[in-house]
Predicted model as a PDB file, atoms N, CA, C, CB and O in Angstrom, pLDDT in the B-factor column:
MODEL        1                                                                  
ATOM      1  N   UNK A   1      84.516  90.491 116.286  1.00 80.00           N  
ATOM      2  CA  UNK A   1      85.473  90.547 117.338  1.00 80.00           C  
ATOM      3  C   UNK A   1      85.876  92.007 117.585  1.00 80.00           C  
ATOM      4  CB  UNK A   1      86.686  89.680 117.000  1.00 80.00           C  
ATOM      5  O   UNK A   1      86.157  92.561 118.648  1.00 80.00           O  
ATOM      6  N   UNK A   2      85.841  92.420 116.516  1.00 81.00           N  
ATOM      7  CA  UNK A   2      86.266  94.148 116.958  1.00 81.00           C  
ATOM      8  C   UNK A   2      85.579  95.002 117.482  1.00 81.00           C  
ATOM      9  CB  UNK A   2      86.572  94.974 116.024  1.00 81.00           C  
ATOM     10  O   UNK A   2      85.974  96.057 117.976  1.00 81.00           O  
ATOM     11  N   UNK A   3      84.066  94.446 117.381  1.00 85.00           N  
ATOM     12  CA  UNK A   3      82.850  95.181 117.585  1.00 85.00           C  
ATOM     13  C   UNK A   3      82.823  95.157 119.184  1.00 85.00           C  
ATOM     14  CB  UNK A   3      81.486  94.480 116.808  1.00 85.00           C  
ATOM     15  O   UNK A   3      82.467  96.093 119.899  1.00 85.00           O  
ATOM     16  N   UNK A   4      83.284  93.868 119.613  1.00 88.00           N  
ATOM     17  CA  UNK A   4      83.475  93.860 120.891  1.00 88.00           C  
ATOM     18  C   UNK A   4      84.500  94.120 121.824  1.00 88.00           C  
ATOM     19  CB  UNK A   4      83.227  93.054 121.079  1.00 88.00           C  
ATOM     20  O   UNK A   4      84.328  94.139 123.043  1.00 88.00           O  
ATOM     21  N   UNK A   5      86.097  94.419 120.953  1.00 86.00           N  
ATOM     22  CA  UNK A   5      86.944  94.714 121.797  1.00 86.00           C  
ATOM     23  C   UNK A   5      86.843  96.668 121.523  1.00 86.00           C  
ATOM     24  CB  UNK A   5      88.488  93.740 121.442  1.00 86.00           C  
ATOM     25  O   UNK A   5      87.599  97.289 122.272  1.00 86.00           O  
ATOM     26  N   UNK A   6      86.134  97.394 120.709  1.00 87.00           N  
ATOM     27  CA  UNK A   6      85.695  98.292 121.024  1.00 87.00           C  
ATOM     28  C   UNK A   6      84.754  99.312 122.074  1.00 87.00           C  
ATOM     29  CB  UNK A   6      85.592  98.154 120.403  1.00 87.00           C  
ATOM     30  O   UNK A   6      84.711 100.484 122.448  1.00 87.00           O  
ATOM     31  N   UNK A   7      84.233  98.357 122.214  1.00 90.00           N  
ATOM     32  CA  UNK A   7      83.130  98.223 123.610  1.00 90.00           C  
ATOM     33  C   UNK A   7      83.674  98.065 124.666  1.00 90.00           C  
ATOM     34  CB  UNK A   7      82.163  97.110 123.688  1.00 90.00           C  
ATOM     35  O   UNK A   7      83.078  98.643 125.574  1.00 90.00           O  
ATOM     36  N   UNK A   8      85.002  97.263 125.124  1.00 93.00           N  
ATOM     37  CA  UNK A   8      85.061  96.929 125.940  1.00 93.00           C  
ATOM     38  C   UNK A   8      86.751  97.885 126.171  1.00 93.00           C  
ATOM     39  CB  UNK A   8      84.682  95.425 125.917  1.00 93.00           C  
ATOM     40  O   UNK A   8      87.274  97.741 127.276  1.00 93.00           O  
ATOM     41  N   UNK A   9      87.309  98.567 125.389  1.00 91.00           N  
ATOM     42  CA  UNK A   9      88.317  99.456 125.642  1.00 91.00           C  
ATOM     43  C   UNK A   9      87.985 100.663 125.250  1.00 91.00           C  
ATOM     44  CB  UNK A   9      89.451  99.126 125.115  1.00 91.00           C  
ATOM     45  O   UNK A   9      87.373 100.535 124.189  1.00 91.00           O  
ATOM     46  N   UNK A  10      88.065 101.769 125.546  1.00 87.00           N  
ATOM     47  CA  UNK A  10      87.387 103.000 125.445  1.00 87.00           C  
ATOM     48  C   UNK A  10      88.669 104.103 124.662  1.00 87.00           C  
ATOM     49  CB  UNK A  10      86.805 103.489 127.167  1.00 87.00           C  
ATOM     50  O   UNK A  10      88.420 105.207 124.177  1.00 87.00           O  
ATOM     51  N   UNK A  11      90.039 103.439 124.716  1.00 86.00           N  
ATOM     52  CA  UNK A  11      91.021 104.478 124.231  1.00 86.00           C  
ATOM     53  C   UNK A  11      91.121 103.996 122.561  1.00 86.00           C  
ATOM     54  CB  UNK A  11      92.672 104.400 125.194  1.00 86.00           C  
ATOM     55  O   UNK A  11      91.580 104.712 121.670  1.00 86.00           O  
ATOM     56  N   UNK A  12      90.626 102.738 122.396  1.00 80.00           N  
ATOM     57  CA  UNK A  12      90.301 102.287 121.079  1.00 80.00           C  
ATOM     58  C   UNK A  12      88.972 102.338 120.153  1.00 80.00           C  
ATOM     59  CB  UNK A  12      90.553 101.157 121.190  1.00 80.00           C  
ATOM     60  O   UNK A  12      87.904 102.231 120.756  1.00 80.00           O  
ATOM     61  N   UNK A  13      88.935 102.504 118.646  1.00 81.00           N  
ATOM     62  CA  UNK A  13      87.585 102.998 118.161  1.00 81.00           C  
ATOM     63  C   UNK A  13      88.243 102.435 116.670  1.00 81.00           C  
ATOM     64  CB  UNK A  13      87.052 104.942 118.439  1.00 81.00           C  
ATOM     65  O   UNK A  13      89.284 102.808 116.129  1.00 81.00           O  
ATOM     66  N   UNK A  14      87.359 101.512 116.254  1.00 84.00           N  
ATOM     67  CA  UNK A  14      87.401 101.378 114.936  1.00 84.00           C  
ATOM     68  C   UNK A  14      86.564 101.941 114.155  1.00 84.00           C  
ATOM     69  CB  UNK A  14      87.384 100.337 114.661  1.00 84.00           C  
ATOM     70  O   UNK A  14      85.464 102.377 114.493  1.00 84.00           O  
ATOM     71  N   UNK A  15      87.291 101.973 112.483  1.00 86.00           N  
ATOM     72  CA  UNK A  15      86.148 102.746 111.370  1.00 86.00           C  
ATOM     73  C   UNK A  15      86.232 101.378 110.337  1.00 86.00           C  
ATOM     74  CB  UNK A  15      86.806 104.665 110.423  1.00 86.00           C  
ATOM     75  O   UNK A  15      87.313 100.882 110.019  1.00 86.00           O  
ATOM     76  N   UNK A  16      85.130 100.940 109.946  1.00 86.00           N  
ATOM     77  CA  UNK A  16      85.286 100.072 109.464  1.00 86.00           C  
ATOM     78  C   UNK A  16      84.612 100.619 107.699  1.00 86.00           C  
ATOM     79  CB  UNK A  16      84.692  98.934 110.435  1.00 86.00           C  
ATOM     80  O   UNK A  16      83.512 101.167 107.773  1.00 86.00           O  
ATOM     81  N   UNK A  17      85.149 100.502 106.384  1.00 88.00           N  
ATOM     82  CA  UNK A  17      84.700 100.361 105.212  1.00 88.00           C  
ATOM     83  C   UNK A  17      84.686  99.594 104.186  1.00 88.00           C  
ATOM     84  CB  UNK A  17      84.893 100.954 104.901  1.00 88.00           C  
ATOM     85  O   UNK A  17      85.704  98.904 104.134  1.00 88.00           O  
ATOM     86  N   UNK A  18      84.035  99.437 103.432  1.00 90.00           N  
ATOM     87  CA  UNK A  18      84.544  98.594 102.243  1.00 90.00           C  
ATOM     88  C   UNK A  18      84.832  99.191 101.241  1.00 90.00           C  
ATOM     89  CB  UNK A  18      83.771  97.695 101.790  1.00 90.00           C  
ATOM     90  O   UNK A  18      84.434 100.308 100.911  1.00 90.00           O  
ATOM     91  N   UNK A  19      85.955  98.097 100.357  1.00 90.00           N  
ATOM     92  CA  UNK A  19      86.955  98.650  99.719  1.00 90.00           C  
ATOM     93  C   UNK A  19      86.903  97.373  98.773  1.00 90.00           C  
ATOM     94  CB  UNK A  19      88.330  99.083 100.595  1.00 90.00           C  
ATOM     95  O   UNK A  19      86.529  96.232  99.044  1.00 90.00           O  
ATOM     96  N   UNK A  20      87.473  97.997  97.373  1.00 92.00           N  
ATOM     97  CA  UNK A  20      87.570  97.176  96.404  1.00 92.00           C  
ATOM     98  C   UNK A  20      88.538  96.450  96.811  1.00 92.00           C  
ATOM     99  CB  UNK A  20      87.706  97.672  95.210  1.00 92.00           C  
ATOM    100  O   UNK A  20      89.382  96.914  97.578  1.00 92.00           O  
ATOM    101  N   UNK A  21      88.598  94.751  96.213  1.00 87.00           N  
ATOM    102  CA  UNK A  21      89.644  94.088  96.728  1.00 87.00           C  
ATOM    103  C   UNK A  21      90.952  94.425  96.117  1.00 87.00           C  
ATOM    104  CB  UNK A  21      89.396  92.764  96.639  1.00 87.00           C  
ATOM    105  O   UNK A  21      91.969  93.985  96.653  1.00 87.00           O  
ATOM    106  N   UNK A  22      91.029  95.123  95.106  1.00 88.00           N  
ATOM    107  CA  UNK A  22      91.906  95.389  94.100  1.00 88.00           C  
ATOM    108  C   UNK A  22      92.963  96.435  94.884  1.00 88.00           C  
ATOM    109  CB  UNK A  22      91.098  95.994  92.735  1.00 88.00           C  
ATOM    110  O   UNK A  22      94.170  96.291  94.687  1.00 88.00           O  
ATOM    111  N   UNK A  23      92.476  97.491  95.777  1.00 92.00           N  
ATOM    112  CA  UNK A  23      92.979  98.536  96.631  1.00 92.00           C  
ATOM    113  C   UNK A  23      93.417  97.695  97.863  1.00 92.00           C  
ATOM    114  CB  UNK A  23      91.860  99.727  96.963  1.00 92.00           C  
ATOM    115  O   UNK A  23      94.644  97.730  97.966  1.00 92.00           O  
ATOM    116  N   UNK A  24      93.003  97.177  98.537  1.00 90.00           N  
ATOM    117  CA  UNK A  24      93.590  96.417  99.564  1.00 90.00           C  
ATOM    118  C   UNK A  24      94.968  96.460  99.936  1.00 90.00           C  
ATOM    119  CB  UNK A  24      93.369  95.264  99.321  1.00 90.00           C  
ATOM    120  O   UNK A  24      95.321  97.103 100.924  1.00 90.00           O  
ATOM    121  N   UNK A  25      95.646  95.928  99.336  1.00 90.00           N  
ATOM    122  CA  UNK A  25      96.885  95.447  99.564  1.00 90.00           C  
ATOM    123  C   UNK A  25      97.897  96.968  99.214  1.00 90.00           C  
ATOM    124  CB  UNK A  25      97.146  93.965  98.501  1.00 90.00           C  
ATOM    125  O   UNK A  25      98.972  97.252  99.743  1.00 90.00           O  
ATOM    126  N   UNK A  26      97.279  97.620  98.361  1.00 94.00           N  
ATOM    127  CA  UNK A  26      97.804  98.705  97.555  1.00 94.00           C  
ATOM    128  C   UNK A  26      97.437  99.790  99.170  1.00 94.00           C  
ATOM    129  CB  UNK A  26      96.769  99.056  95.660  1.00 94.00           C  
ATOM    130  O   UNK A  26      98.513 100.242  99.560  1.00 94.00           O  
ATOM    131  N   UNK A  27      96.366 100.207 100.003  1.00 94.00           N  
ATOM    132  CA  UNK A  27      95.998 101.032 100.888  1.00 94.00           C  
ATOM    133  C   UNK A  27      96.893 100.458 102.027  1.00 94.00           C  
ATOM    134  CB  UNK A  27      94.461 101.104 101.081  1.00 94.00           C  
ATOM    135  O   UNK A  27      97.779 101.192 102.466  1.00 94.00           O  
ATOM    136  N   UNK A  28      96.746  99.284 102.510  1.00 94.00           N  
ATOM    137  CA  UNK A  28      98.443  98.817 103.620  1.00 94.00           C  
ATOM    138  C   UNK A  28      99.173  99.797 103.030  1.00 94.00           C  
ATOM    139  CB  UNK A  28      99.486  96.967 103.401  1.00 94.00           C  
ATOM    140  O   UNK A  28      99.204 100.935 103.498  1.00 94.00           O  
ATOM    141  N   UNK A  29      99.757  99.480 102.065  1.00 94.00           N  
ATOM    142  CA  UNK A  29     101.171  99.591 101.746  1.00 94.00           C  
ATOM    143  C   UNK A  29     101.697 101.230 101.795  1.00 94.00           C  
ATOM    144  CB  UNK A  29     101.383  98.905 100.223  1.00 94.00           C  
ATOM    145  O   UNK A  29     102.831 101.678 101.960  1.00 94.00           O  
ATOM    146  N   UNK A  30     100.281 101.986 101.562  1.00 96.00           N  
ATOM    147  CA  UNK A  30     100.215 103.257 101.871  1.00 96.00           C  
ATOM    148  C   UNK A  30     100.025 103.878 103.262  1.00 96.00           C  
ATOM    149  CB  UNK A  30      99.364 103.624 101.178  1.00 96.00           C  
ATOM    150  O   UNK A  30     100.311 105.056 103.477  1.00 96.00           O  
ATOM    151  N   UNK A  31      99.595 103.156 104.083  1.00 94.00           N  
ATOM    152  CA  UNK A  31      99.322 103.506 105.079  1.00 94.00           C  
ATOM    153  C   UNK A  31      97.854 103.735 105.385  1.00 94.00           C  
ATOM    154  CB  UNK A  31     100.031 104.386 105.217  1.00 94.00           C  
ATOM    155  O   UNK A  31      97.686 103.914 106.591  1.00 94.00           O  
ATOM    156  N   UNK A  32      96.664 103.787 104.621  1.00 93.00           N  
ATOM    157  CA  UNK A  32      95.623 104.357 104.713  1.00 93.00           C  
ATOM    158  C   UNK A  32      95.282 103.429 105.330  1.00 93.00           C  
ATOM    159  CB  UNK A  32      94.962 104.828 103.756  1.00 93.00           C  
ATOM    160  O   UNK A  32      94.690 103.793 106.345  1.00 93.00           O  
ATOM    161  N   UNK A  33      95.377 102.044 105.206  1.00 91.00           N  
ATOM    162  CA  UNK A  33      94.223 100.949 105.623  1.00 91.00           C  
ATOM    163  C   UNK A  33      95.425  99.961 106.920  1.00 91.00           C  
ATOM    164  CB  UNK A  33      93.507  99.697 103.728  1.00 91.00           C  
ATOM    165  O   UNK A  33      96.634  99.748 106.838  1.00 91.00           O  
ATOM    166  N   UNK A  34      94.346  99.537 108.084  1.00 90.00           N  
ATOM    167  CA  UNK A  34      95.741  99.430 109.153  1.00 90.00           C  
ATOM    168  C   UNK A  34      95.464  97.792 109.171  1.00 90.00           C  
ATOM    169  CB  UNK A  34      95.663 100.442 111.100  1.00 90.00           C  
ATOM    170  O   UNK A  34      96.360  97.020 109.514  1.00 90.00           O  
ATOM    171  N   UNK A  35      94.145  97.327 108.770  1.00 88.00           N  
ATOM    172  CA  UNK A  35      93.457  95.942 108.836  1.00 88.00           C  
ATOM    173  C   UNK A  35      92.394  95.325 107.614  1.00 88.00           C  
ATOM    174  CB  UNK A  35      92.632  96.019 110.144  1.00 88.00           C  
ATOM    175  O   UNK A  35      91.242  95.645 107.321  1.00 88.00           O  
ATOM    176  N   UNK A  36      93.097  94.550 107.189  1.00 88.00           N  
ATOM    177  CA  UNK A  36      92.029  93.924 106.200  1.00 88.00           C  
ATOM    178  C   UNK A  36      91.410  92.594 106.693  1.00 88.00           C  
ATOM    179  CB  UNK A  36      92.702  93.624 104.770  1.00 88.00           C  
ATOM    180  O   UNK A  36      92.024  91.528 106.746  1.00 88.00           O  
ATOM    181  N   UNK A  37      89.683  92.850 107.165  1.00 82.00           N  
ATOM    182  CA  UNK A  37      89.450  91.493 107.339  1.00 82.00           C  
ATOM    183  C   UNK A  37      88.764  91.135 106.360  1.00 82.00           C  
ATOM    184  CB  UNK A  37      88.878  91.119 108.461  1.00 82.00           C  
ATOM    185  O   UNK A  37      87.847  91.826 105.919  1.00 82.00           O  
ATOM    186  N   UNK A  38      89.256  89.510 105.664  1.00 78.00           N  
ATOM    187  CA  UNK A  38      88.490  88.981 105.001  1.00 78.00           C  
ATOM    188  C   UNK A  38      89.340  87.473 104.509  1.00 78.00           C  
ATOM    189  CB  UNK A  38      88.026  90.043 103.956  1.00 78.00           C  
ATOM    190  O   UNK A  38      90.469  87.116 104.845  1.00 78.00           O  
ATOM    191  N   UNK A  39      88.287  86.723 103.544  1.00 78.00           N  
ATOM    192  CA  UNK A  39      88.871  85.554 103.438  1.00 78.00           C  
ATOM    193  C   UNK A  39      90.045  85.789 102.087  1.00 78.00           C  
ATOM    194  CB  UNK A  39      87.634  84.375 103.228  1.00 78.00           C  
ATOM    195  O   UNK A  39      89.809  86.011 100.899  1.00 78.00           O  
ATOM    196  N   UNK A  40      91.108  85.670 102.666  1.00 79.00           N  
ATOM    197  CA  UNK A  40      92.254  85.829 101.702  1.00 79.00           C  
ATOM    198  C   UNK A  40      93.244  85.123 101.455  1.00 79.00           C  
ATOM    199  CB  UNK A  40      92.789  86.693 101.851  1.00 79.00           C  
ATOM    200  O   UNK A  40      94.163  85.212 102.268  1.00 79.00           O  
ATOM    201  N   UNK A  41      93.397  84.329 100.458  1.00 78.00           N  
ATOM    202  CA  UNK A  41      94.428  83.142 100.057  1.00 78.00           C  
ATOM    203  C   UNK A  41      96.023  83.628 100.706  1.00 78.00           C  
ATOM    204  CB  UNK A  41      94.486  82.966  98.083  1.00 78.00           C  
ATOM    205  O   UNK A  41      96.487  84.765 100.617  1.00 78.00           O  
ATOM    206  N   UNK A  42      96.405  82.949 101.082  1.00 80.00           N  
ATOM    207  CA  UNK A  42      98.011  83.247 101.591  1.00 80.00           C  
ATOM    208  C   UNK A  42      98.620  82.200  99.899  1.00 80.00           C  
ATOM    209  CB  UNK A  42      98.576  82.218 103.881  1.00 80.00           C  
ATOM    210  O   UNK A  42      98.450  81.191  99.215  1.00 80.00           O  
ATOM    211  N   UNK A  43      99.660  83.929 100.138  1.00 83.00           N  
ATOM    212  CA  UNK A  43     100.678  83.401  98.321  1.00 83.00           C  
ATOM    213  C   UNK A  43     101.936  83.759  99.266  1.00 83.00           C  
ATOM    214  CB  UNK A  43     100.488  84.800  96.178  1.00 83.00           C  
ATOM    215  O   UNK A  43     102.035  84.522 100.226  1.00 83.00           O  
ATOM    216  N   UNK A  44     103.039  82.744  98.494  1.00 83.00           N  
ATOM    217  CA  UNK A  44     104.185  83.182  99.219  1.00 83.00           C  
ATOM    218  C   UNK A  44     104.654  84.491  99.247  1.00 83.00           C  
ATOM    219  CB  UNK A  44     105.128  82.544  98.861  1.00 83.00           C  
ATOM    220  O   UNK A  44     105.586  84.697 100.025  1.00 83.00           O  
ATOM    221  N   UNK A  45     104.169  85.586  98.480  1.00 85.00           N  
ATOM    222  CA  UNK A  45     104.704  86.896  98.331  1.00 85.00           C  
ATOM    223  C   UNK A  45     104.259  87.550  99.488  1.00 85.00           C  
ATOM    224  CB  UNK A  45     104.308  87.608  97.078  1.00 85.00           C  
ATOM    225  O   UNK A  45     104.939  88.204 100.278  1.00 85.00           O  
ATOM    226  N   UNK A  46     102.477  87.204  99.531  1.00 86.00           N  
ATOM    227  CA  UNK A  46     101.489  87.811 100.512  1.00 86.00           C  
ATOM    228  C   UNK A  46     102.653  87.305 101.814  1.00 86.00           C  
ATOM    229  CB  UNK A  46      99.548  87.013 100.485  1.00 86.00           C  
ATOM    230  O   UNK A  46     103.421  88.170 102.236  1.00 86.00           O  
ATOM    231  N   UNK A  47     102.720  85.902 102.391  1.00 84.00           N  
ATOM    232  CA  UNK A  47     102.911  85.427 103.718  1.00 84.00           C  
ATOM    233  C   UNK A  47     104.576  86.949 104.210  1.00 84.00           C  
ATOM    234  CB  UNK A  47     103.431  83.101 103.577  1.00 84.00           C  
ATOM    235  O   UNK A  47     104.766  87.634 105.214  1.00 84.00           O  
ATOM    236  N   UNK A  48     105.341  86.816 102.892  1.00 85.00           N  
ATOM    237  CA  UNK A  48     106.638  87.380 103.043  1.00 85.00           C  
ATOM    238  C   UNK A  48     106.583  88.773 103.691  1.00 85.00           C  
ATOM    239  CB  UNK A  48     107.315  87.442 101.708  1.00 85.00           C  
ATOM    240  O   UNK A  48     107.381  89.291 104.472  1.00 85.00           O  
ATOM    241  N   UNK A  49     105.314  89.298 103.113  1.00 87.00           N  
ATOM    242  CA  UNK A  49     105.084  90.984 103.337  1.00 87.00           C  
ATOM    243  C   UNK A  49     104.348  91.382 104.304  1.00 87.00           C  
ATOM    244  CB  UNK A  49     104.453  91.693 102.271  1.00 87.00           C  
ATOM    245  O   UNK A  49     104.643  92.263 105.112  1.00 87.00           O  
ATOM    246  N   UNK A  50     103.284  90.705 104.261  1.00 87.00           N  
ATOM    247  CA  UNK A  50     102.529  90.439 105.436  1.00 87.00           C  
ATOM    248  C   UNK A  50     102.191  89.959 106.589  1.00 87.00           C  
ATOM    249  CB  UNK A  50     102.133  90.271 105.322  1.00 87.00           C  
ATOM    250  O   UNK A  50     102.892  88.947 106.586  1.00 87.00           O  
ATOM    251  N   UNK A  51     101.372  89.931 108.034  1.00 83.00           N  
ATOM    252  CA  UNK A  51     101.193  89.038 109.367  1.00 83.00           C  
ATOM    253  C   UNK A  51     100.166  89.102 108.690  1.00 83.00           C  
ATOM    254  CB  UNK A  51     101.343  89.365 111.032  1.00 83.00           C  
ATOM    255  O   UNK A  51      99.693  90.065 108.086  1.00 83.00           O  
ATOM    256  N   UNK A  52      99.469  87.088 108.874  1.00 83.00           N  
ATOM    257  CA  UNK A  52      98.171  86.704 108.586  1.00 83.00           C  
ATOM    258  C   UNK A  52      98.121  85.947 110.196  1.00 83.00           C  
ATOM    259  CB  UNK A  52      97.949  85.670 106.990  1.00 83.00           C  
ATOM    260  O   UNK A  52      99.069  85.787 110.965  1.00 83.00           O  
ATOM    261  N   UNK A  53      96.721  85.572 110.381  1.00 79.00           N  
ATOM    262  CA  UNK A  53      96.556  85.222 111.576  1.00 79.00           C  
ATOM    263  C   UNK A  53      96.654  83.449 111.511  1.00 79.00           C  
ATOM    264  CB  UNK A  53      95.162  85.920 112.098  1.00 79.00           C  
ATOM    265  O   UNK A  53      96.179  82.691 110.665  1.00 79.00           O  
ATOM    266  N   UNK A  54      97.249  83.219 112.424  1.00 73.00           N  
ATOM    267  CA  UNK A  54      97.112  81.407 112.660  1.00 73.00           C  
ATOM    268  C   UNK A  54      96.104  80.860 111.675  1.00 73.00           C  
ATOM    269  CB  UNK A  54      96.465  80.892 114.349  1.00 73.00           C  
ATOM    270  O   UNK A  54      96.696  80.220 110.806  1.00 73.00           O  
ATOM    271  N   UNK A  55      94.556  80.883 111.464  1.00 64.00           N  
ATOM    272  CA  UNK A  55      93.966  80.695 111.110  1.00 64.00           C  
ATOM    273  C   UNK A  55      93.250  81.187 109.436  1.00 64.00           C  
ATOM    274  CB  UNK A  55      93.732  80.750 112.061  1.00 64.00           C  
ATOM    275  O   UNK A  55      92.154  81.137 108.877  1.00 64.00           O  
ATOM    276  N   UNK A  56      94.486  81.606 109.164  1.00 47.00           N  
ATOM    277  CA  UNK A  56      94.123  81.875 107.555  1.00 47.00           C  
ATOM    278  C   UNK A  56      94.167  80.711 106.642  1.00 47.00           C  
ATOM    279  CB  UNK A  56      95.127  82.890 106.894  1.00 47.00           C  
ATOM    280  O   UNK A  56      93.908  80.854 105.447  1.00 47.00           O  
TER     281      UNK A  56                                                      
ENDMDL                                                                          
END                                                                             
């Protein structure tokens, strides 16, 4: 999906990497990382701190 809303808006540009899952949550919280996609259990701590999408 990003691959295509990149393409199709020109003032937007994603960098996409992989990252240990262990850093994840730790790179949000820093600021480094702006999106984590992947399949990720919702915990009540996660839902509290975080926006997950409808479909998690």
């Amino acid at each position: 999906m990003l691959q295509e809303i990149d393409k199709r808006l020109e003032d937007y540009g994603f960098k996409y990497e992989t990252t240990e899952f262990a850093s994840l949550f730790a790179g949000v919280d820093a600021g480094k990382i702006d999106m984590i996609a992947n399949w990720l259990g919702e915990m009540p701590g996660r839902r509290e701190k975080y926006l997950f999408s409808l479909y998690s």
